[in-house]
VOVEXMAR-477140 format. One record per residue: x, y, z of N, C-alpha, C, O in turn. Coordinates in steps of 0.02 Angstrom, whole numbers, padded with zeros to 5 digits, always signed. Layout:
N
XYZXYZXYZXYZ/...
END
This chain:
340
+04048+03297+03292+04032+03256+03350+04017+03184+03329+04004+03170+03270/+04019+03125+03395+03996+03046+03356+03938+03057+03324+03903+03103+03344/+03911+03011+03261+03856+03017+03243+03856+03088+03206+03799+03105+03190/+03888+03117+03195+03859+03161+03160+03850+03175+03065+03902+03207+03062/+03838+03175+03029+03828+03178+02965+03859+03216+02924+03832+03269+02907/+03912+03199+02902+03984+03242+02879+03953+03271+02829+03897+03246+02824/+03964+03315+02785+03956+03353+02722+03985+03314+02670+04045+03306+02678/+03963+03289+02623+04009+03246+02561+03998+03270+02497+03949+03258+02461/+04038+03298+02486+04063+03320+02436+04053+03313+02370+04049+03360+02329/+04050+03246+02356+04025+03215+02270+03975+03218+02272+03950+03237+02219/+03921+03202+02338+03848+03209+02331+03834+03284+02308+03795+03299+02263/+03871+03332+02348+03844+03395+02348+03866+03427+02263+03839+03475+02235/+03924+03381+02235+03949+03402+02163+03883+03383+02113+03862+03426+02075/+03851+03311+02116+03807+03303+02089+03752+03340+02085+03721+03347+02032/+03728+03375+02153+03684+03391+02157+03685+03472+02113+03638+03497+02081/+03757+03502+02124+03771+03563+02074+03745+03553+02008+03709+03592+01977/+03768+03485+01987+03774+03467+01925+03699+03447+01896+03678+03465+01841/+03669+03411+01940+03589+03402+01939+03533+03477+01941+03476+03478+01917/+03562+03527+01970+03530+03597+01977+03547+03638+01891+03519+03676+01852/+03598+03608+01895+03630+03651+01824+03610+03641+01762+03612+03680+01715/+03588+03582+01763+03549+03542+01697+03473+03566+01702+03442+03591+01656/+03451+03553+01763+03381+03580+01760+03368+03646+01743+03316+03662+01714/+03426+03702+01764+03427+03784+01729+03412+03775+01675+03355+03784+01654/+03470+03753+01634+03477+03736+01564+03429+03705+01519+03436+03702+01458/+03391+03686+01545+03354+03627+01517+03292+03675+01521+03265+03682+01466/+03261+03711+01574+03209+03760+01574+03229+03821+01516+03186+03846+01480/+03292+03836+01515+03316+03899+01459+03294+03861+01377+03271+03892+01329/+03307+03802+01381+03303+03777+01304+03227+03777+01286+03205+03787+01230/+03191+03766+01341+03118+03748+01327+03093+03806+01319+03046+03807+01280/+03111+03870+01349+03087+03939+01339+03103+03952+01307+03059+03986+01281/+03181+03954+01252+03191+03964+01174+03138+03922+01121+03117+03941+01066/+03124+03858+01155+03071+03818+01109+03010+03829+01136+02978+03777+01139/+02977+03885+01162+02896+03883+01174+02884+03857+01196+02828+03881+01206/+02884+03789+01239+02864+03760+01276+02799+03766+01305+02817+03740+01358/+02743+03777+01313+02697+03795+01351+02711+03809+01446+02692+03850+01488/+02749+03757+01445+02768+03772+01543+02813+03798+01544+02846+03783+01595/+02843+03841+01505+02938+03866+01518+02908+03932+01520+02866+03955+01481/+02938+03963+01576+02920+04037+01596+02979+04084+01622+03032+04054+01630/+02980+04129+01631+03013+04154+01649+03039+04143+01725+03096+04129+01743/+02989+04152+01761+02984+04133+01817+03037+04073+01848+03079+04072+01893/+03007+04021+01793+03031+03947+01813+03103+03956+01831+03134+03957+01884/+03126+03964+01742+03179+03994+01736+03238+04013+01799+03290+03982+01810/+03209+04080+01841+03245+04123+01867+03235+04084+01943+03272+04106+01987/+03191+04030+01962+03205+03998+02019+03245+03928+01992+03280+03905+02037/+03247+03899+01946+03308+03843+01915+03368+03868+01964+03395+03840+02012/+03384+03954+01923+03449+03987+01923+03464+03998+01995+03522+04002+02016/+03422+04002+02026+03428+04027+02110+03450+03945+02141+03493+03922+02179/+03405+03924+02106+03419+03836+02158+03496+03810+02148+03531+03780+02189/+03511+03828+02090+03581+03820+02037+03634+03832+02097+03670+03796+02132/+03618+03921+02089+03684+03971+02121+03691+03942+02191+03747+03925+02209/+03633+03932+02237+03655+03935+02307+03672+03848+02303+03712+03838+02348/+03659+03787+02271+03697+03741+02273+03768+03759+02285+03803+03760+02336/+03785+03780+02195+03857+03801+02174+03898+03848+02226+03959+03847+02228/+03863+03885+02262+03887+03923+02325+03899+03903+02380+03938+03932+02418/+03855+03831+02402+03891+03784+02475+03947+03732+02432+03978+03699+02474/+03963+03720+02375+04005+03677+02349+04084+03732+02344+04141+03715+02360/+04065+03787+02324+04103+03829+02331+04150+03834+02405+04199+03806+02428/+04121+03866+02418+04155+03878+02512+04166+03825+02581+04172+03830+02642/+04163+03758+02517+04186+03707+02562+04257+03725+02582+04286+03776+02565/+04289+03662+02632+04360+03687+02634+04390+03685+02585+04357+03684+02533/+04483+03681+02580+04509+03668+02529+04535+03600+02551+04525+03587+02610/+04568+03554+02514+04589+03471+02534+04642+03491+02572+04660+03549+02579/+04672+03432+02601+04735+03437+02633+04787+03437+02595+04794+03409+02541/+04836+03479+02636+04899+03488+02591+04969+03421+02610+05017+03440+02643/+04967+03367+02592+04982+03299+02618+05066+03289+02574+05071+03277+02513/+05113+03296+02611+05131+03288+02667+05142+03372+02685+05133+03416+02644/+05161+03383+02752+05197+03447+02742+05231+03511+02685+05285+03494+02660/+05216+03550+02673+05286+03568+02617+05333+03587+02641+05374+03574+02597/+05375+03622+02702+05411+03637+02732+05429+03606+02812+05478+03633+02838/+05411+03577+02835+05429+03548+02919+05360+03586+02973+05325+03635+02964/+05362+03536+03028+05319+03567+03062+05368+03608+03140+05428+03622+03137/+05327+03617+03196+05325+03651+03233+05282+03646+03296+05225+03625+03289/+05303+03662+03353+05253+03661+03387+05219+03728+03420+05265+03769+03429/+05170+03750+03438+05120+03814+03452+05089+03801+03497+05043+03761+03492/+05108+03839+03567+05073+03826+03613+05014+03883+03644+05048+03899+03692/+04972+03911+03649+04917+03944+03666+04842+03916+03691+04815+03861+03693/+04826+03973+03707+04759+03983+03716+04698+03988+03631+04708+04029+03586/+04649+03944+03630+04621+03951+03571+04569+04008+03595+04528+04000+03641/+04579+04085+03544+04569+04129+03519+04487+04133+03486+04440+04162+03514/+04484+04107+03438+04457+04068+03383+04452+04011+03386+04501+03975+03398/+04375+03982+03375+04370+03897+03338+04322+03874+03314+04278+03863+03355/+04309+03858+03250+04263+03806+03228+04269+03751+03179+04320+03737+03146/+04230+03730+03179+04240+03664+03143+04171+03636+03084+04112+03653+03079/+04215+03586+03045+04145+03567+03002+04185+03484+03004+04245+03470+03008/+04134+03445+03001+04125+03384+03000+04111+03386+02936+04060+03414+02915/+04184+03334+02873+04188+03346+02804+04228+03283+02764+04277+03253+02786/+04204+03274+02716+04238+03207+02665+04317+03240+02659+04319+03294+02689/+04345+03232+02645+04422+03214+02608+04452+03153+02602+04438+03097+02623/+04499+03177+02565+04571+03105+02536+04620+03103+02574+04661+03144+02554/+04632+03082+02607+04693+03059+02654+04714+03022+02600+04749+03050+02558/+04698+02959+02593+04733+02914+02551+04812+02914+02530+04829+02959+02492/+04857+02875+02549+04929+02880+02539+04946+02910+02444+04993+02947+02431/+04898+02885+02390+04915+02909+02360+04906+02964+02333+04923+02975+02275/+04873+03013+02378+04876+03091+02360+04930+03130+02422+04926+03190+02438/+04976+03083+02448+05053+03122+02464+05081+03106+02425+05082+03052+02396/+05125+03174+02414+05184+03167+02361+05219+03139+02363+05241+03121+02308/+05260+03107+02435+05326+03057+02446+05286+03007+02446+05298+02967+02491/+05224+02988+02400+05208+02906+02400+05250+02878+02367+05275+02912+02321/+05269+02817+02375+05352+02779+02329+05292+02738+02277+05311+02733+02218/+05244+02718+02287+05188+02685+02242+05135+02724+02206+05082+02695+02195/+05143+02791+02185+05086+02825+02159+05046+02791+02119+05059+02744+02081/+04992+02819+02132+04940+02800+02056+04891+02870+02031+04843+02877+01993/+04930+02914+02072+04900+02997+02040+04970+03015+02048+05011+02996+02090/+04978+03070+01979+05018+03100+01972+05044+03153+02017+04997+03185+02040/+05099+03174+02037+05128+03264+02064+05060+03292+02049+05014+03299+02089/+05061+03311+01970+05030+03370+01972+04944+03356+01984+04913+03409+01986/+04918+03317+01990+04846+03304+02028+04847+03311+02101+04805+03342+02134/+04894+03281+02122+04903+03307+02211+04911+03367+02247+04893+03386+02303/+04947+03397+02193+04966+03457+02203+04907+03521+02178+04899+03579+02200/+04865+03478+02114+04805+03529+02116+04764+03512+02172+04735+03558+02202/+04757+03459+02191+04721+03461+02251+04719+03480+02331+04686+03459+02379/+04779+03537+02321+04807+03550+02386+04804+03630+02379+04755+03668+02376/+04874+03641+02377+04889+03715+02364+04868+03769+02294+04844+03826+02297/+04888+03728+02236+04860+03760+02168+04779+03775+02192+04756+03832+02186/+04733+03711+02224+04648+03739+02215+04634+03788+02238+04585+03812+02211/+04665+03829+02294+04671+03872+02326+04665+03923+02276+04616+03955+02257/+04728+03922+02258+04742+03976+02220+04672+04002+02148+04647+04055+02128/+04663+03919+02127+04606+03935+02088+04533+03960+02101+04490+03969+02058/+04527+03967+02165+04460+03976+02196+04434+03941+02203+04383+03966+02228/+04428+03900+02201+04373+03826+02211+04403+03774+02238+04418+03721+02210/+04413+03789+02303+04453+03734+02326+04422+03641+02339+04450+03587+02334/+04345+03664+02357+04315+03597+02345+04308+03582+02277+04294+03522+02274/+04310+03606+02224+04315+03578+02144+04395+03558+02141+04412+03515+02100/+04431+03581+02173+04520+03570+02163+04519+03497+02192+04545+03449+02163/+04490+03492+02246+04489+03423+02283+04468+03373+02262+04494+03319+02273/+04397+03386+02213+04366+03344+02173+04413+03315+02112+04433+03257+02106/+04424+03369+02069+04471+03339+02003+04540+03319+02045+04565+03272+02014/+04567+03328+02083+04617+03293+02102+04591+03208+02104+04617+03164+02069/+04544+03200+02145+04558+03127+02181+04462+03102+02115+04412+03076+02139/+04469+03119+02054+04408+03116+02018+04385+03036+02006+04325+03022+02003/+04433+02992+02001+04411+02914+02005+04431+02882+02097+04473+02837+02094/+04419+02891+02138+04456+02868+02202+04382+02915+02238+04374+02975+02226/+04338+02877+02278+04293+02886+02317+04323+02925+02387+04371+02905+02419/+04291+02973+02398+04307+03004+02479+04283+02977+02517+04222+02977+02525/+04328+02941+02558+04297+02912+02614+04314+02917+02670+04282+02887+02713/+04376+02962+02688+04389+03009+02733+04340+03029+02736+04303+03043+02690/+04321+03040+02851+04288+03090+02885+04309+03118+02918+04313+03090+02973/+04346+03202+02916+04362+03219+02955+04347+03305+02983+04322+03343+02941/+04357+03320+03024+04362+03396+03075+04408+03430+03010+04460+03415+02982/+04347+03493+03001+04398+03543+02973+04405+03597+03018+04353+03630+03022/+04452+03616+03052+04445+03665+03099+04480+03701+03093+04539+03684+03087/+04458+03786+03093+04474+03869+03085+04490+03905+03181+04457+03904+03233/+04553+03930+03162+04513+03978+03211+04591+04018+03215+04630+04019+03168/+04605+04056+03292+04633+04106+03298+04697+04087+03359+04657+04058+03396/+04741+04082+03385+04807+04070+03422+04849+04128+03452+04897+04121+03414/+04862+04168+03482+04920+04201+03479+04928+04262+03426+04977+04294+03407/+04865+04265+03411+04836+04324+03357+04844+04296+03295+04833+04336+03250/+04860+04240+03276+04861+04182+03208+04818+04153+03190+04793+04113+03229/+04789+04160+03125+04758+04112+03099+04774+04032+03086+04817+04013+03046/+04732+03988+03124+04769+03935+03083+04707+03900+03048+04659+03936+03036/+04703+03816+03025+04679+03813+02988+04700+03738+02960+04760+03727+02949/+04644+03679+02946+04670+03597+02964+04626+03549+02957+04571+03549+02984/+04645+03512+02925+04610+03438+02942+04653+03399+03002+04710+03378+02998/+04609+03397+03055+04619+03324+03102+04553+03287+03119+04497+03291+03093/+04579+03247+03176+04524+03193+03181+04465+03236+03218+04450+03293+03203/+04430+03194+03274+04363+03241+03280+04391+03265+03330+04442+03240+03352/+04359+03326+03361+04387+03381+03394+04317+03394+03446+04262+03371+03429/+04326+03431+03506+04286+03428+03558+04337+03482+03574+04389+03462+03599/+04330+03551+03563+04373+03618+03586+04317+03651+03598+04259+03631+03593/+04346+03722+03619+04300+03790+03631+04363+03832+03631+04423+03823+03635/+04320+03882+03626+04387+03971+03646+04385+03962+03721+04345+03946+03765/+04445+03980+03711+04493+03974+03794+04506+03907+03818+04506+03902+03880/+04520+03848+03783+04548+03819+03793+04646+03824+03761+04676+03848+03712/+04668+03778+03835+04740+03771+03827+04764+03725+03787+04763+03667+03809/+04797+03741+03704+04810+03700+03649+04882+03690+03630+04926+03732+03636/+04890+03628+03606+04950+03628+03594+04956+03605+03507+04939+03546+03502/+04972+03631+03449+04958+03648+03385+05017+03605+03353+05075+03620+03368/+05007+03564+03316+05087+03530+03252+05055+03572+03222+04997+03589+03233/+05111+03602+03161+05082+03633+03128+05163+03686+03092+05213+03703+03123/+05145+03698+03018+05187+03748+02990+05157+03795+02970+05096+03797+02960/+05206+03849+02960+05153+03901+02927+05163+03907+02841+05205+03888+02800/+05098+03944+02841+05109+03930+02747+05099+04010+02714+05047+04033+02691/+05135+04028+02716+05107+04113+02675+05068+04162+02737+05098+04212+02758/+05001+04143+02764+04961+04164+02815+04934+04134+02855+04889+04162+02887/+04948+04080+02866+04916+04069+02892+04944+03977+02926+04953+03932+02886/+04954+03964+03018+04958+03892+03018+04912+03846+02996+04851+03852+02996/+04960+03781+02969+04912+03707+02910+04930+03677+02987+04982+03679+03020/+04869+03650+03000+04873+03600+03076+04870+03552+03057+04830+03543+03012/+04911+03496+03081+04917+03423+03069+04901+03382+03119+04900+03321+03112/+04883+03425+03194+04865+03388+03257+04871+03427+03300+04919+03464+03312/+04804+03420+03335+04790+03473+03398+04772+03431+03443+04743+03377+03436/+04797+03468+03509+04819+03419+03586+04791+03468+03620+04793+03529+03617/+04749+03412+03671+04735+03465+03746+04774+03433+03778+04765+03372+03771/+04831+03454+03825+04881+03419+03878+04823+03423+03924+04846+03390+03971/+04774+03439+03939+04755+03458+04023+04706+03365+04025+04692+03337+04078/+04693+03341+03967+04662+03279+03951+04678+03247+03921+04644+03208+03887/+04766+03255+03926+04795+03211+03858+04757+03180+03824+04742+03122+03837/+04732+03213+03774+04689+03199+03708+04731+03234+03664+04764+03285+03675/+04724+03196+03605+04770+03242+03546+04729+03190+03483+04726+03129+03471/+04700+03256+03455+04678+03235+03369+04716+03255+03310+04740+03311+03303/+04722+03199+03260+04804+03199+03219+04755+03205+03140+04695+03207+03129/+04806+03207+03105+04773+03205+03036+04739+03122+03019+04771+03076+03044/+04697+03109+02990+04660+03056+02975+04723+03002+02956+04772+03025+02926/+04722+02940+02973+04764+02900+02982+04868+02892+02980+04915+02854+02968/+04853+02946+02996+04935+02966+03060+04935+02948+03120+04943+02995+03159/+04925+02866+03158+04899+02863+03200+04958+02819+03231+04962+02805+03291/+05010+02796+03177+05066+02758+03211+05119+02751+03178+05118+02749+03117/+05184+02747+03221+05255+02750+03179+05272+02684+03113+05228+02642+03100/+05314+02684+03091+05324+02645+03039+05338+02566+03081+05317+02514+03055/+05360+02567+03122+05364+02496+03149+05306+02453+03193+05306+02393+03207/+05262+02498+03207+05203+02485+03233+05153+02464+03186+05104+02428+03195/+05173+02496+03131+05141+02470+03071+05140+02412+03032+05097+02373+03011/+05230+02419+03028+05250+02347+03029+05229+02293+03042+05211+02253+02998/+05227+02277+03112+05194+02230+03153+05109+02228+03144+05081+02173+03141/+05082+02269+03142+05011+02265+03100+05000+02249+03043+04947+02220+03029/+05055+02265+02985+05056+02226+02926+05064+02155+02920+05038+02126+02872/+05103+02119+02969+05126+02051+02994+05062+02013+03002+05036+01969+02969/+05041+02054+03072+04949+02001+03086+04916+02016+03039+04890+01963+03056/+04894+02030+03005+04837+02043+02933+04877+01996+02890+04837+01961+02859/+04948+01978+02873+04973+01949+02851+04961+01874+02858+04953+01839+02808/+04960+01854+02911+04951+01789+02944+04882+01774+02970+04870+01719+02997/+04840+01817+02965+04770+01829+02958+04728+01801+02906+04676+01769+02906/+04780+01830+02846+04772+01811+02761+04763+01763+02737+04724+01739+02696/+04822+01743+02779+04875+01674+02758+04807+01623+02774+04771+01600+02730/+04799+01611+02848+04761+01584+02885+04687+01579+02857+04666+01521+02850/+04648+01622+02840+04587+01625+02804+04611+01593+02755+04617+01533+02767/+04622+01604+02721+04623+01576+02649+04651+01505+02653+04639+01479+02599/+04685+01460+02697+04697+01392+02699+04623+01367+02722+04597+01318+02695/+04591+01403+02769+04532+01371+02793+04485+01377+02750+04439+01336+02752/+04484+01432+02701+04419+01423+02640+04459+01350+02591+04423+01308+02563/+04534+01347+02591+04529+01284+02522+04526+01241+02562+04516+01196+02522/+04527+01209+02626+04521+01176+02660+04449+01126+02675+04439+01065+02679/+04390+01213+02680+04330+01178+02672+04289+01200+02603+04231+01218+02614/+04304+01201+02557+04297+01220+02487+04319+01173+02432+04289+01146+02386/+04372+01172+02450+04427+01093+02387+04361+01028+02400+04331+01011+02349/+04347+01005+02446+04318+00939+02452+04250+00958+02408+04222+00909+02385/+04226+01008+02398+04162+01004+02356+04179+00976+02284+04132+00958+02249/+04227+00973+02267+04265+00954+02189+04280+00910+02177+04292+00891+02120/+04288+00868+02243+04320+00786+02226+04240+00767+02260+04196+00797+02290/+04254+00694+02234+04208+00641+02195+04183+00586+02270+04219+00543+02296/+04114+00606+02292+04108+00578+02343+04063+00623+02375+04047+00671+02340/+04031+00619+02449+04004+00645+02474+04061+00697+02513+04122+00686+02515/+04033+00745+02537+04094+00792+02578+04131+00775+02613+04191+00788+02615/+04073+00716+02672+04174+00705+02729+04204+00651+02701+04253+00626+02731/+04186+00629+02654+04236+00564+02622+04293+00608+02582+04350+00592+02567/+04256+00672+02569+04321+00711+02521+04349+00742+02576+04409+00725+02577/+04335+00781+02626+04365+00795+02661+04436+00747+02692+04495+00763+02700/+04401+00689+02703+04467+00624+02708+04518+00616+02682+04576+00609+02699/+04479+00619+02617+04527+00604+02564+04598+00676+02540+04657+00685+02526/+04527+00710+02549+04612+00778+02553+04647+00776+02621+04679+00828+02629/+04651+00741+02662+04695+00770+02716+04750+00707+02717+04798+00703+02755/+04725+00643+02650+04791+00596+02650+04848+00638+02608+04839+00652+02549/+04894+00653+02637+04950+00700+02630+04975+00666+02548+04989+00698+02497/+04973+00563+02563+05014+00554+02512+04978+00588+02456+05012+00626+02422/+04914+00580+02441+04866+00574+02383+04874+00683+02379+04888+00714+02328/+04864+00703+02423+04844+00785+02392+04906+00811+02440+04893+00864+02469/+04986+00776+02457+05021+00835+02481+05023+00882+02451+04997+00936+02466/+05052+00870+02407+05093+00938+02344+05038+00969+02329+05051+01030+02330/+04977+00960+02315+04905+01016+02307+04912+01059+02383+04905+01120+02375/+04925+01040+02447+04933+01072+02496+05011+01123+02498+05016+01185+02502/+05053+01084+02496+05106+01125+02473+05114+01185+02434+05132+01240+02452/+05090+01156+02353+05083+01234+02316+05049+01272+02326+05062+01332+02319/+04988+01247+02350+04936+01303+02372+04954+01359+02443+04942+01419+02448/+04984+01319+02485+05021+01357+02535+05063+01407+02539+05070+01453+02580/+05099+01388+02481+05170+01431+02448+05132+01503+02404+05151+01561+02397/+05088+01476+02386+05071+01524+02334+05031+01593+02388+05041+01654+02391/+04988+01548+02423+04961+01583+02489+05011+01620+02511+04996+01680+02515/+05078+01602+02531+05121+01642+02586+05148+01683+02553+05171+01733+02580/+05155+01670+02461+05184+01719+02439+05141+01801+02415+05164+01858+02409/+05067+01771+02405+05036+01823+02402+05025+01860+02456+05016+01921+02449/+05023+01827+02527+05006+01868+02575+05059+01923+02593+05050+01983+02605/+05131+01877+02591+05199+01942+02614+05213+01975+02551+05257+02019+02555/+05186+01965+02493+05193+02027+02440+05130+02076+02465+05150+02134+02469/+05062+02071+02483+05023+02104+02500+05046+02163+02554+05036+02222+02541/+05075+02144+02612+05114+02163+02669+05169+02221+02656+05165+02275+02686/+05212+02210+02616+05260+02212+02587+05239+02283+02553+05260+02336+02577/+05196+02283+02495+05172+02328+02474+05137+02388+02515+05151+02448+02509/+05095+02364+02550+05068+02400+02583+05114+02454+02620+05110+02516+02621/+05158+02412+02649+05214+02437+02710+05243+02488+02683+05237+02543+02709/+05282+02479+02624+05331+02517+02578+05276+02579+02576+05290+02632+02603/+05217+02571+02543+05164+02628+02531+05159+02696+02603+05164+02757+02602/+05148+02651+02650+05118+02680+02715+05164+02730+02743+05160+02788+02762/+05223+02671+02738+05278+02694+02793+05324+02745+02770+05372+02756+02806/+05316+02783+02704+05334+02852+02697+05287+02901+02668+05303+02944+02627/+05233+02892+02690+05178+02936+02690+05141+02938+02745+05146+02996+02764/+05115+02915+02772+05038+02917+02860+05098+02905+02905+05106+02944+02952/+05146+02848+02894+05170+02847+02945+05240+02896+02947+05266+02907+03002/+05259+02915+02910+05325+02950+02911+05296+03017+02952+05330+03038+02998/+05219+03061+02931+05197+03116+02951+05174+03093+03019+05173+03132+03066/+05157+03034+03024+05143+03024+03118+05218+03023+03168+05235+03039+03225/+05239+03003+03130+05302+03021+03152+05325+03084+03166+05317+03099+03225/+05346+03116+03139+05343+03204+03118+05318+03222+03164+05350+03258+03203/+05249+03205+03177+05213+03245+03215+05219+03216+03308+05210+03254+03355/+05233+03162+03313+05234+03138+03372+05307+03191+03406+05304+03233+03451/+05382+03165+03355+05430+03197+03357+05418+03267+03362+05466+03275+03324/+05402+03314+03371+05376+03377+03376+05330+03369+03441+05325+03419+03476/+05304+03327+03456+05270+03335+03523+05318+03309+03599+05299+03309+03658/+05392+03286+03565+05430+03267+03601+05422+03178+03636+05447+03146+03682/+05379+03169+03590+05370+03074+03630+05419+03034+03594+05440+03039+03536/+05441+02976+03660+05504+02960+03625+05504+02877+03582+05455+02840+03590/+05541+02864+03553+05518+02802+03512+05477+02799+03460+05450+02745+03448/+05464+02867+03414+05413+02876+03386+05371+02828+03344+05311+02829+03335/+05438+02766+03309+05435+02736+03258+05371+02678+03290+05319+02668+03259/+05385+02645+03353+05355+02626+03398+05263+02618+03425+05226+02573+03446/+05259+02715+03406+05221+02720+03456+05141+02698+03377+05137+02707+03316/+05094+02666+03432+05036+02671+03407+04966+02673+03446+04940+02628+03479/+04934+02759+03432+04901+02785+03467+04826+02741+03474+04789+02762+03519/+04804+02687+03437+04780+02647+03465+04778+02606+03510+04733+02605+03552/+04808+02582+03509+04836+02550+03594+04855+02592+03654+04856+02569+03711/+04873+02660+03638+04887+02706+03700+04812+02706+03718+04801+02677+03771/+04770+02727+03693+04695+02742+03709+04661+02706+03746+04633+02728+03797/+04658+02628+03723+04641+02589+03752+04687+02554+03810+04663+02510+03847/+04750+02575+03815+04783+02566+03899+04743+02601+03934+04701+02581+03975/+04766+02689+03909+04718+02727+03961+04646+02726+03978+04633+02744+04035/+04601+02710+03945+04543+02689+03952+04525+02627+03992+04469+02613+04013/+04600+02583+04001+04598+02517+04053+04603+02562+04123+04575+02548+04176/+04644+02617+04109+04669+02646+04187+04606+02678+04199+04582+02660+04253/+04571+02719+04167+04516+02754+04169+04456+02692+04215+04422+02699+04266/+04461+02649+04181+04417+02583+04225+04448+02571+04299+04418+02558+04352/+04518+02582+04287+04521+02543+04364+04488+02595+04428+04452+02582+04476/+04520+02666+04402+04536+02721+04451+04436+02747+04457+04418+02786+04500/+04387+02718+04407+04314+02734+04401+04291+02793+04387+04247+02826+04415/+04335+02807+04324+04324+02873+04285+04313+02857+04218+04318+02902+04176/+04298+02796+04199+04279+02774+04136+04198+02777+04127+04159+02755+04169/+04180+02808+04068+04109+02802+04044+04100+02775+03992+04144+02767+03949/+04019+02749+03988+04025+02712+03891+04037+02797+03855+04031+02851+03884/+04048+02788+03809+04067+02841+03731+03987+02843+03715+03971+02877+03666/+03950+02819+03741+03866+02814+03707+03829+02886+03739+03784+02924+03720/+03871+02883+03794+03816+02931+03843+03844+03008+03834+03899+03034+03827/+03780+03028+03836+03779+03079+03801+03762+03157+03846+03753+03215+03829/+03765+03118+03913+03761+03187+03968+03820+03192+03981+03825+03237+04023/+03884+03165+03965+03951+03163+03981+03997+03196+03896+03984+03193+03836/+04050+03224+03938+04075+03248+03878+04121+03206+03829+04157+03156+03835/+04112+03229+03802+04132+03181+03708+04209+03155+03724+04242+03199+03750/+04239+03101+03715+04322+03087+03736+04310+03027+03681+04254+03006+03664/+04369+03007+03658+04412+02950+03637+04383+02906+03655+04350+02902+03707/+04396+02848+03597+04378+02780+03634+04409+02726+03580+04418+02737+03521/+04421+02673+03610+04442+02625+03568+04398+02571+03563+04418+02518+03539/+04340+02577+03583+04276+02549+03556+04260+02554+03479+04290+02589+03439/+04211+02515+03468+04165+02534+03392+04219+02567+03343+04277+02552+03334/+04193+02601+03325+04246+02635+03269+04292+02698+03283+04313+02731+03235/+04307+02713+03342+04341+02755+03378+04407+02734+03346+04458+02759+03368/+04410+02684+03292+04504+02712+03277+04493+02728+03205+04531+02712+03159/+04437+02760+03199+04425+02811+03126+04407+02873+03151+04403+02924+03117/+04396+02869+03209+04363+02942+03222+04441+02990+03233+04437+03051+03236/+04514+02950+03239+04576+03002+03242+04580+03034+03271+04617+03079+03253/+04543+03044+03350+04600+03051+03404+04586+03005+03445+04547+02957+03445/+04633+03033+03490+04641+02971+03562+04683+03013+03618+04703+03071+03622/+04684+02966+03651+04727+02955+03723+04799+02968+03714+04819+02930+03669/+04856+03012+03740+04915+02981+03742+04948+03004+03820+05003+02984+03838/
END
């Protein structure tokens, strides 16, 4: 739910790791006599230890990023449902079709399907993404379909049993991997953590941040350069804006500006746009919306939330006697779902 206090993962690894030393550390002092090392101590260290190591344990497992086989769509009644509010890696470079990696196949891949297999799927998640901070928050949600298990990271979720669902999703061995769950009856649909728009929508978002860039950074050398030349400030300020005396300082600096900003862009784009956005794609395409490349579910939200105002069915997202919905307020385009 908003506000709520996700489970994180490295804290809870440390804290294994902080329980485990203190066992250890009481066992050495009871091999060395210690006067305070007891048995006792000892055997509550080991208890504090295990049930750490036991909620680090039965966290979820990470996401399995991108697909391994194609998705699908599943339409039912939810059976089954719950959820945990939880850290993961979205991050483009723990999908495998990233064209820019900076983790290997086989780290992505322990952090997906192999951790599974190893039992420890929150330790699989950890050594996968081991230098790269979790800063993904998202819905891990379990439950039952059509007599199916499924099973998923999406954005935040506001379900119950017996609601009417509409599921992206493939199956994997036993069980459906959900990539985005839809209530049609409130067109609301929560997607995997930043799958939120097609590759050309992105595009055009890479552009304004681009010229955003560009723009900041002329106005810091703009009011920054004059502290360096010789004079009080607005005499330097003057003096840099005589084109003859500091063109070419404006020139190269411009050039250099435009070239770092559309290599920034550039990079990014290539990164995005066959990983978050190729799977928002995927997944829109499977829900049958057309233009996928196009669509960006931020701006759908906040249309509908304009219509929601006109027709006087709009509430603030604050209030809390009303039920939980989308918003393109505050940070509602991290929270991963919305409106469509």
């Amino acid at each position: 739910m908003r506000g709520e206090k996700p489970v994180k993962l490295r804290e809870l690894q440390e804290e294994v790791q902080n329980k485990k030393d203190m066992w250890e550390g009481s066992k050495n002092r009871y091999r060395d006599n210690a006067p305070d090392a007891t048995l006792e101590r000892i055997a509550m260290r080991e208890a504090a230890y295990q049930e750490a190591a036991n909620r680090l344990m039965t966290l979820p497992p990470p996401p399995v990023l991108p697909p391994v086989h194609g998705l699908y769509k599943v339409i039912g009644k939810l059976e089954a449902f719950s959820r945990l509010r939880c850290q993961a890696d979205f991050d483009v470079d723990f999908y495998r079709t990233n064209t820019l990696p900076s983790a290997s196949d086989n780290q992505r891949l322990a952090g997906g399907l192999t951790a599974i297999a190893a039992g420890s799927p929150a330790l699989g998640a950890l050594a996968a993404s081991e230098d790269k901070p979790l800063v993904s928050t998202a819905d891990y949600i379990q439950g039952q379909i059509k007599g199916m298990p499924f099973r998923g990271w999406v954005g935040m979720t506001d379900l119950k049993v017996g609601d009417d669902v509409e599921l992206v999703a493939e199956w994997q061995v036993d069980h459906y991997e959900v990539y985005a769950i839809a209530l049609p009856q409130e067109r609301i649909i929560s997607v995997c953590p930043r799958c939120n728009m097609g590759s050309t929508a992105y595009c055009w978002l890479r552009m304004k941040y681009m010229l955003i860039t560009f723009t900041l950074l002329m106005m810091i050398f703009f009011f920054v350069t004059p502290c360096a030349l010789d004079g009080d400030y607005i005499t330097a300020m003057n003096k840099l804006l005589e084109m003859k005396v500091y063109g070419k300082l404006w020139l190269i600096f411009g050039i250099v500006n435009a070239l770092a900003s559309i290599a920034i862009a550039v990079f990014a784009y290539k990164a995005y746009a066959s990983t978050t956005c190729k799977l928002a794609e995927d997944i829109f395409r499977v829900m049958d919306w057309k233009v996928v490349d196009e669509i960006d579910l931020n701006k759908t939200t906040a249309k509908h939330e304009r219509t929601l105002k006109r027709q006087g069915k709009w509430y603030s997202p604050k209030r809390k006697d009303k039920p939980l919905r989308p918003t393109s307020k505050w940070a509602g385009s991290y929270e991963y779902w919305y409106y469509y």
